[in-house]
C-alpha positions as CSV (number, residue, x, y, z in Angstrom):
1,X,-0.1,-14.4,-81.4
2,X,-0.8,-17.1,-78.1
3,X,-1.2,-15.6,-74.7
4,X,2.1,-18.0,-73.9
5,X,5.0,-15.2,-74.9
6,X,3.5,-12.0,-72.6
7,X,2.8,-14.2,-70.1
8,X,6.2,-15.5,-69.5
9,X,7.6,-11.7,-69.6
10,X,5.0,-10.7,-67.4
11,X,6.2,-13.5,-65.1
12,X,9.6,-12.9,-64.9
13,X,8.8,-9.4,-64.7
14,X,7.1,-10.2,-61.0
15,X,9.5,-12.2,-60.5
16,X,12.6,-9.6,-61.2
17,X,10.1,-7.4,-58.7
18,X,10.4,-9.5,-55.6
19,X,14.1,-10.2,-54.8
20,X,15.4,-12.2,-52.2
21,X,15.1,-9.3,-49.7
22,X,11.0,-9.3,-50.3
23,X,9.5,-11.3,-47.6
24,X,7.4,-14.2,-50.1
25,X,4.4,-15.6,-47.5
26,X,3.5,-14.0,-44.3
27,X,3.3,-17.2,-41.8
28,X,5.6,-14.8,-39.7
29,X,2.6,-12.5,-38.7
30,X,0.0,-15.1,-38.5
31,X,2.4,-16.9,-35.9
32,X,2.5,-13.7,-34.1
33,X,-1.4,-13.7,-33.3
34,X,-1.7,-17.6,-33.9
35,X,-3.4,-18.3,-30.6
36,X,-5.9,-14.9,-31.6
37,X,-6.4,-16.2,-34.5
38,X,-7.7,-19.3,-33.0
39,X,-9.7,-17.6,-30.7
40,X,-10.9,-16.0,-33.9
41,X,-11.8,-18.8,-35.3
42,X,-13.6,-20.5,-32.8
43,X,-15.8,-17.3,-32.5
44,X,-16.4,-16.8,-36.2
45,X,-17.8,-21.2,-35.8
46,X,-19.9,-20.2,-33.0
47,X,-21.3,-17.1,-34.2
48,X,-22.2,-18.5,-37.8
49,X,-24.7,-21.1,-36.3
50,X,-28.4,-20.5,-37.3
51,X,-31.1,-23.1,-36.8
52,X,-31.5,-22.7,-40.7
53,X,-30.0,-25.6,-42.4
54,X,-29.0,-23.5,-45.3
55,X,-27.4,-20.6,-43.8
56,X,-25.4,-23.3,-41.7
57,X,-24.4,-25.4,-45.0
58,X,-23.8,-21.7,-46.9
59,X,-22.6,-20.3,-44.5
60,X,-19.6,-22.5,-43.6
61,X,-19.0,-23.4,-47.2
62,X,-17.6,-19.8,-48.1
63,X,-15.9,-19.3,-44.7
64,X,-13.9,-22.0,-44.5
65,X,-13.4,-21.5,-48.4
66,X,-9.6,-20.9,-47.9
67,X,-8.8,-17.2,-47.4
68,X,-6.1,-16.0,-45.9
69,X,-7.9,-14.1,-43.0
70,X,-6.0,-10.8,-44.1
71,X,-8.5,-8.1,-42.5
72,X,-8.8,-10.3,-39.1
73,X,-5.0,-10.7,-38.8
74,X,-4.0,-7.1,-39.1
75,X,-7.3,-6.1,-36.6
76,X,-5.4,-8.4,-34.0
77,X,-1.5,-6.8,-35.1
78,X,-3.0,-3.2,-34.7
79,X,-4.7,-3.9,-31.2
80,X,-1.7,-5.5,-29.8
81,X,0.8,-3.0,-31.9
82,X,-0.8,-0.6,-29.1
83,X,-0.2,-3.1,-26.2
84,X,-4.1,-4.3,-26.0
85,X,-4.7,-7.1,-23.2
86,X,-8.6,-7.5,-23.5
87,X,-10.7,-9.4,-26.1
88,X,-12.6,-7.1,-28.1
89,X,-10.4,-7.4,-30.8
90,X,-11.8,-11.0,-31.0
91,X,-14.7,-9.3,-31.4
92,X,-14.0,-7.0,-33.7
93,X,-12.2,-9.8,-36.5
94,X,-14.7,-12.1,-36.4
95,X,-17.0,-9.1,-37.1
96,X,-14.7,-8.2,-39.8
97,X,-14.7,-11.2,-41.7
98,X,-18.2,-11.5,-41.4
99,X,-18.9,-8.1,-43.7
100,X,-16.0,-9.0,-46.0
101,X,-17.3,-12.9,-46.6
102,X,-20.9,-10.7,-46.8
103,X,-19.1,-8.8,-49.3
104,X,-18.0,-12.1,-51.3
105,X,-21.4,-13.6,-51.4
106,X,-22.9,-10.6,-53.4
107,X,-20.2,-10.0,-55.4
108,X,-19.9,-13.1,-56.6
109,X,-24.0,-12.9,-57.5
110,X,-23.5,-9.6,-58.8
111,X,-20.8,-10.9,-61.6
112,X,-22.1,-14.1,-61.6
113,X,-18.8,-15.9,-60.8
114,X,-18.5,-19.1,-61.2
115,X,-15.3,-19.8,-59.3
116,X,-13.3,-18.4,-56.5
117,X,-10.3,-19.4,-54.5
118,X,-10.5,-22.4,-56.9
119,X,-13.4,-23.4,-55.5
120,X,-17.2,-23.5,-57.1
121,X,-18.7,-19.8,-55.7
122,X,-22.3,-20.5,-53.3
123,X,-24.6,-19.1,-55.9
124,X,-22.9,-21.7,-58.2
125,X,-23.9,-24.1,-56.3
126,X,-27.0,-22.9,-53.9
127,X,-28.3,-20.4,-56.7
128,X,-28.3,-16.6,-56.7
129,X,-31.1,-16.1,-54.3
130,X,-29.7,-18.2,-51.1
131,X,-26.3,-16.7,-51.7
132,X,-27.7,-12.7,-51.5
133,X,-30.0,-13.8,-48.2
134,X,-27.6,-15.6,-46.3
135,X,-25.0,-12.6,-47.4
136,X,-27.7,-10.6,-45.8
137,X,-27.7,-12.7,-42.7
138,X,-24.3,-12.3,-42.0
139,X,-23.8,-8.4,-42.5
140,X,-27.3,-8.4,-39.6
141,X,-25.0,-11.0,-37.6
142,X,-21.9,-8.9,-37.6
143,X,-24.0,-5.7,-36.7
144,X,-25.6,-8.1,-33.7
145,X,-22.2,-8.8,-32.3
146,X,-21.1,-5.0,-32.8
147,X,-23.6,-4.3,-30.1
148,X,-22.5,-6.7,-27.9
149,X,-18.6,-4.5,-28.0
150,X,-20.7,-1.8,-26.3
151,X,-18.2,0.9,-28.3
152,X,-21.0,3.7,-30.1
153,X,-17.2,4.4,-32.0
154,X,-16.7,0.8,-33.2
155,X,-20.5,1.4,-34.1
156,X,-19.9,4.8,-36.2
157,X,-16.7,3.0,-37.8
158,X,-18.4,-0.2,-39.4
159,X,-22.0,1.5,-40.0
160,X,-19.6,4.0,-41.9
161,X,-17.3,1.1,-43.0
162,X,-20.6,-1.0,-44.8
163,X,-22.0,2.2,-46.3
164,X,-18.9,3.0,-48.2
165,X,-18.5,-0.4,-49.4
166,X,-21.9,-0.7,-50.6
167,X,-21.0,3.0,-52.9
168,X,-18.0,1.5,-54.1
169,X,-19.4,-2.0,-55.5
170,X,-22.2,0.4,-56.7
171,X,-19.7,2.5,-58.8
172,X,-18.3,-0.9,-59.5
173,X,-21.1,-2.1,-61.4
174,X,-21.9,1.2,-63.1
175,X,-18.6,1.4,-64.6
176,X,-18.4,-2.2,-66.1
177,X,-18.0,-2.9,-69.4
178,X,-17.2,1.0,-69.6
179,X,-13.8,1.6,-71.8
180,X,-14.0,5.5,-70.7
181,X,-13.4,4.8,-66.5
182,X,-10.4,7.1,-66.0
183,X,-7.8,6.0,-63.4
184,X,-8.8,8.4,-60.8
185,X,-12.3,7.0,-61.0
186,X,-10.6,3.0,-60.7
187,X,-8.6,4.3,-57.5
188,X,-11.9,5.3,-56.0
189,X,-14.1,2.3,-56.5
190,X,-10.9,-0.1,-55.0
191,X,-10.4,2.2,-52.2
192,X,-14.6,2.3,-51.2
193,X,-14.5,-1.2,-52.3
194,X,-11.7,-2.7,-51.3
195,X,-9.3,-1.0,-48.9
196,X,-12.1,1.0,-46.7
197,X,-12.6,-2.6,-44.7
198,X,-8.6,-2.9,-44.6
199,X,-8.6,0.7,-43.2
200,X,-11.4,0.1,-40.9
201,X,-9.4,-3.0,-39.6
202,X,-6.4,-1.3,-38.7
203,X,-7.8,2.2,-37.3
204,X,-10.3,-0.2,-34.6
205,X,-7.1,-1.6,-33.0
206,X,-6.4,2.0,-32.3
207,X,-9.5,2.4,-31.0
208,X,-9.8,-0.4,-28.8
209,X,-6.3,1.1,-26.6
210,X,-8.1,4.6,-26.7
211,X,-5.2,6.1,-28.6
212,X,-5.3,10.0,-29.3
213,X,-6.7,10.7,-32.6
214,X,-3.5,11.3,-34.4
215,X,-2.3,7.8,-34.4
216,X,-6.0,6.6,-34.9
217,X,-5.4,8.6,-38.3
218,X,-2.0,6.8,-39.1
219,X,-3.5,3.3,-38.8
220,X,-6.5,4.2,-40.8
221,X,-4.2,5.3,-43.3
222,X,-2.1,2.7,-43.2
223,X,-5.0,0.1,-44.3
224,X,-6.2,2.4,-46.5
225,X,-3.0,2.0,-48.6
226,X,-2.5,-1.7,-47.4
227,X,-5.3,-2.8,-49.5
228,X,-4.8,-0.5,-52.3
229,X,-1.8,-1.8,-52.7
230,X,-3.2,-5.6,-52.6
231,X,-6.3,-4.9,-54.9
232,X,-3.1,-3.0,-57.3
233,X,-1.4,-6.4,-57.0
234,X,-4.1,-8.5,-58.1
235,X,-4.7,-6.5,-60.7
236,X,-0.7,-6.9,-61.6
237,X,-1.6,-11.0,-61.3
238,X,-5.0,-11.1,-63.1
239,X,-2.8,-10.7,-66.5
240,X,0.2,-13.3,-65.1
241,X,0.5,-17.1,-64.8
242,X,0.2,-16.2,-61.2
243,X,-3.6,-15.8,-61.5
244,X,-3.8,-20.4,-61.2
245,X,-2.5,-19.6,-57.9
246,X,-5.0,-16.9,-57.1
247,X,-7.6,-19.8,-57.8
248,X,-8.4,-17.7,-60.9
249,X,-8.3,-17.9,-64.6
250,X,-6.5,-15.2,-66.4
251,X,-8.3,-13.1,-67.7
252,X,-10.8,-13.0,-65.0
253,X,-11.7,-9.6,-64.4
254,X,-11.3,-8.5,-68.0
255,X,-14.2,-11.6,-68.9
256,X,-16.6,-9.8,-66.5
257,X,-15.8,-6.4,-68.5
258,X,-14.0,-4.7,-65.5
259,X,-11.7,-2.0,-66.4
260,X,-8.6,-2.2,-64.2
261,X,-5.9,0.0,-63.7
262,X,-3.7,-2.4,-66.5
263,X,-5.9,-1.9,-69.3
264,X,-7.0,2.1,-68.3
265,X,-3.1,2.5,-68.8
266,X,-2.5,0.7,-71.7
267,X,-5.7,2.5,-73.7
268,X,-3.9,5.9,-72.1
269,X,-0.6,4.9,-73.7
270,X,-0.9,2.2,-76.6
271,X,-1.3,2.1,-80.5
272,X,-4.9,2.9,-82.2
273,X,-5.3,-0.5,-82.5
274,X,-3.9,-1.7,-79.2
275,X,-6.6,1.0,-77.6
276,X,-9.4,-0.4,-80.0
277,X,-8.9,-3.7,-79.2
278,X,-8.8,-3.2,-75.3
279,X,-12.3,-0.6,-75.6
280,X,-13.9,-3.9,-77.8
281,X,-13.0,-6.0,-75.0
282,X,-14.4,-4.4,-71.9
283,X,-17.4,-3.7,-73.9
284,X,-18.3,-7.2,-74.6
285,X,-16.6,-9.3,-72.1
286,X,-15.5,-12.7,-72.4
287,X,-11.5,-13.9,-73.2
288,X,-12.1,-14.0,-76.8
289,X,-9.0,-11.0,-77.7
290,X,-6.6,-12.0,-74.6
291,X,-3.5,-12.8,-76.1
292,X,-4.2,-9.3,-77.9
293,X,-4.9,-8.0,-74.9
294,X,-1.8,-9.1,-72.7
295,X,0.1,-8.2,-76.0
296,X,-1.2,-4.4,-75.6
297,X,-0.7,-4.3,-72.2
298,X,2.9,-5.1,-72.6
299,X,3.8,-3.2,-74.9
300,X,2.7,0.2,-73.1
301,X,4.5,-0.7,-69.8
302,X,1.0,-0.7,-68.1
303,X,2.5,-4.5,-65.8
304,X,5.0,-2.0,-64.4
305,X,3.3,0.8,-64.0
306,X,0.7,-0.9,-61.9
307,X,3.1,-2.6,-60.2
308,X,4.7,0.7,-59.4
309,X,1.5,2.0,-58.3
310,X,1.1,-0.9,-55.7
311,X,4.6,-0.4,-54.4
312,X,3.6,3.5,-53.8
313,X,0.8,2.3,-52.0
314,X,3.1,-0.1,-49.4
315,X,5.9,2.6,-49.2
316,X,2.5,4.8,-47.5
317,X,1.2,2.4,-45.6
318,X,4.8,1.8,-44.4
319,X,5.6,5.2,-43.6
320,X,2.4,5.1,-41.4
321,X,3.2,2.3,-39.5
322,X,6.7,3.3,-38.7
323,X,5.5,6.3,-36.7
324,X,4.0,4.1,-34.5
325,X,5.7,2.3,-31.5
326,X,8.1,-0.6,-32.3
327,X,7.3,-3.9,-31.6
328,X,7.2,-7.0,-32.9
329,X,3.3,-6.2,-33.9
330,X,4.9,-3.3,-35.7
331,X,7.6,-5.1,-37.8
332,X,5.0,-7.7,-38.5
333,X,2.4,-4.7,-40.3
334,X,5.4,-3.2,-42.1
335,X,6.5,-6.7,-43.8
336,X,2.4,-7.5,-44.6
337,X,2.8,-4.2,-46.4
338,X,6.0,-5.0,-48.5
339,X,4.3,-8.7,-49.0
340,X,0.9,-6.7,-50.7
341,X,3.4,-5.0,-53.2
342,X,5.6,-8.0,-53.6
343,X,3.8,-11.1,-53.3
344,X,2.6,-13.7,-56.3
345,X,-0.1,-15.0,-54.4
């Protein structure tokens, strides 16, 4: 059987998902904070410069590598969701998308990825060893410039923030190629891994307006299940003819023996040999078995329920948000949570 039959389901499965009601890109937001984000930019630019040729070259190679800026964006919608008029939050995004592109850079060594966003990963082209110290380099950079917010709470956030992160691409490695991960054990790693930056993103533009604990709690919550819900997703997409537009191949996750919430469900709920063939695969790695794969992952329902998963996720992070005042800022966080659950891209 090809890969070509499940595929298409899965497709218009996604695509069944959406309707026309599901807001499709998220320009809307980014318009919102467009002149932030520039401000964002600039500093990120300024703040990346080293009198090291490589770290420069590195460096700029994997930030301007075509992300969307996700956990800069909603740092900027929180702070002015609360009606923020300084420019800490500048502070605070660039400083953001420093640890997650710090993030990037190991990972990418760590599963020795030879692709992301489309593009040839650093330590495919620079080697392992640059891509780790100049990883390095940017984590000690954003810790530089969270001095220079004066905030010992921003401090105890991101020192927090960077430790967590660290456990979950720990747990991460531990449980690759391992068939027996159980879904509560998936659901932690994504949520240290993942969403604890997302949530850290959010609950600082709290912070920055000095808002009472309570609603500090809310937007912490809220990213926690914002990027549950977009790690859910691409889970969802890894297995779809989405993943091209992902800059992925399909498959990807599954080659580097990751067991994902798809394939925990589908050895939960499909045949012996569905369940063999899924345990063979994470063991070993590689694309070898994916038509059989996607074929067992079909049959037990597992697209859907992930997908339903993710959408629990957004309906959270949306029910945070809404107790929250109303604003444009406001409107904008609650559609980036329906795109997370929605979106093919």
């Amino acid at each position: 059987m090809t890969a070509s039959a499940p595929l298409s389901s899965i497709r218009s499965f996604c695509l069944i998902l959406i309707g026309f009601e599901i807001p499709l890109d998220i320009q809307s937001a980014y318009d919102l904070v467009a002149d932030d984000m520039q401000a964002v930019d600039a500093l990120i630019q300024q703040r990346l410069h080293s009198d090291v040729v490589l770290i420069n070259q590195l460096g700029h190679y994997i930030i301007n590598s075509g992300g969307k800026r996700l956990r800069p964006m909603v740092v900027l919608l929180s702070a002015r969701a609360f009606g923020y008029q300084g420019s800490y939050h500048i502070d605070i995004a660039a400083i953001i998308e420093f640890i997650h592109t710090a993030t990037l850079l190991h990972d990418d060594v760590v599963d020795s990825s030879d692709l992301r966003r489309g593009r040839k990963t650093a330590n495919n082209i620079w080697g392992s060893e640059a891509s780790v110290l100049v990883g390095d380099f940017l984590y000690s950079r954003a810790f530089e410039m969270m001095v220079g917010v004066d905030s010992m709470r921003v401090m105890e956030i991101l020192a927090r923030t960077t430790n967590t992160i660290a456990e979950g691409e720990v747990m991460q490695l531990l449980n690759c190629h391992e068939p027996d991960t159980t879904e509560e054990c998936y659901l932690e790693i994504i949520r240290s891994k993942t969403a604890k930056l997302f949530e850290a993103a959010t609950q600082l533009g709290a912070v920055l307006c000095h808002r009472p604990s309570a609603e500090e709690k809310l937007m912490a919550a809220y990213g926690m299940h914002l990027g549950t819900a977009f790690q859910l997703t691409d889970d969802v997409l890894d297995y779809s003819s989405f993943s091209e537009d992902l800059g992925k191949n399909i498959g990807d996750d599954l080659a580097e023996g990751k067991p994902t919430l798809p394939l925990i469900y589908a050895m939960s709920k499909g045949s012996t040999s569905h369940v063999k063939v899924i345990r063979n695969a994470i063991e070993s790695g590689g694309r070898e078995n994916l038509a059989e794969v996607i074929e067992a992952i079909e049959s037990s329902g597992a697209i859907a329920y992930t997908a339903e998963a993710a959408r629990r996720e957004a309906d959270k992070a949306m029910q945070a948000v809404k107790n929250i005042p109303a604003s444009p800022y406001q409107e904008a966080l609650l559609n980036l949570a329906k795109f997370a659950a929605y979106r093919t891209y």
